[in-house]
N, C-alpha and C positions, 0 to 999 in steps of 0.2 A: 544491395544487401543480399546476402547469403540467406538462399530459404532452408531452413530447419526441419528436418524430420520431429515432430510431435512428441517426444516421451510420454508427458502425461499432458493433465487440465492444468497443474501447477507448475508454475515457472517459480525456478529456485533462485539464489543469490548467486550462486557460479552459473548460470545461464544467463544471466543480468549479465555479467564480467563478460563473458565471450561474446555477446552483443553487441556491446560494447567496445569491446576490442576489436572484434570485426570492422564495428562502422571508425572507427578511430586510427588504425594502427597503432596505437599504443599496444605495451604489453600488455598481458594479463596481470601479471603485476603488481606494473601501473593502475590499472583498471580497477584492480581491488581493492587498493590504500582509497582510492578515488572515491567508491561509492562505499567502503568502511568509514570514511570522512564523512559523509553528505550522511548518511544513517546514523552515528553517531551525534551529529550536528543537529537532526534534527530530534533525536534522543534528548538531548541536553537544554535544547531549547522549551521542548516541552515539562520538563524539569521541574523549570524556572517557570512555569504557567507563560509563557508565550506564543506566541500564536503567530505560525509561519504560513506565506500567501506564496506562493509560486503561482506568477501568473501564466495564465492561460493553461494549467494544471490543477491546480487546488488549491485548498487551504487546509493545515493539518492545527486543529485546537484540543484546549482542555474543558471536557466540560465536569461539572459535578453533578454525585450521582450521590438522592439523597440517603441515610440510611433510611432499611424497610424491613419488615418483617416478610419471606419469603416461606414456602412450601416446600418440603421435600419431596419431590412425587414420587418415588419407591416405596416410603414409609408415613408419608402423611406430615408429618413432623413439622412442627413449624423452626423456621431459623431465622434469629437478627442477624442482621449486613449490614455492618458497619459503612459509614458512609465513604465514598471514595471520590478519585480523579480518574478517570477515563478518557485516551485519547482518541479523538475523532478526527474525521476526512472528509469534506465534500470537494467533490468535483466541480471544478466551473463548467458551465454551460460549453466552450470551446471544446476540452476534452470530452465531456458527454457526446455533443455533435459528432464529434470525430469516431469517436467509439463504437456509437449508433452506424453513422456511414459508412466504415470500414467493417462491420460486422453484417451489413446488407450486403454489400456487396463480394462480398467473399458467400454469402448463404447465396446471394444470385449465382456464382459462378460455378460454386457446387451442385445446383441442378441441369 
């Protein structure tokens, strides 16, 4: 794998695609119908209130959020918030580990 010069902290959607393409040979393309599919897939799923598990990655669900009375902190002001659907992410312990390890060991290597 090709090391990357850093642009920013944020990694975009066309950096995902060259990644991707790098480690694949596929086109770029390719690469983007690819995870425009898988993003949209997982878009549509949550939609429909389901709950998608990629193991050894995560789980992306819907939770409800109830309505509340909220604060404006500029103006004091109070606001109702209507009740909603909010999509959430936890990581499996696998990715965490991984995350955890590979982010020590790159801080090791850096001093």
């Amino acid at each position: 794998m090709a090391v990357r010069e850093k642009k920013s902290d944020n990694v975009t959607k066309a950096e995902l695609v060259d990644i991707v393409a790098d480690q694949t040979g596929l086109t770029k393309l390719e690469v983007k119908a690819v995870v425009e599919g898988f993003l949209n897939g997982i878009k549509d799923a949550m939609s429909d209130k389901r709950r998608i598990e990629i193991r050894g990655f995560g789980v992306f669900n819907i939770k409800s959020r109830k309505a509340r009375i909220a604060r404006n902190p500029r103006t004091g002001d109070t606001v109702e918030l209507e009740g909603r659907y909010a999509p959430v992410f936890k990581a499996s312990n696998d990715f965490i580990v991984e995350v955890d390890g590979n982010i020590k060991t790159r801080s090791v290597k850096a001093e």
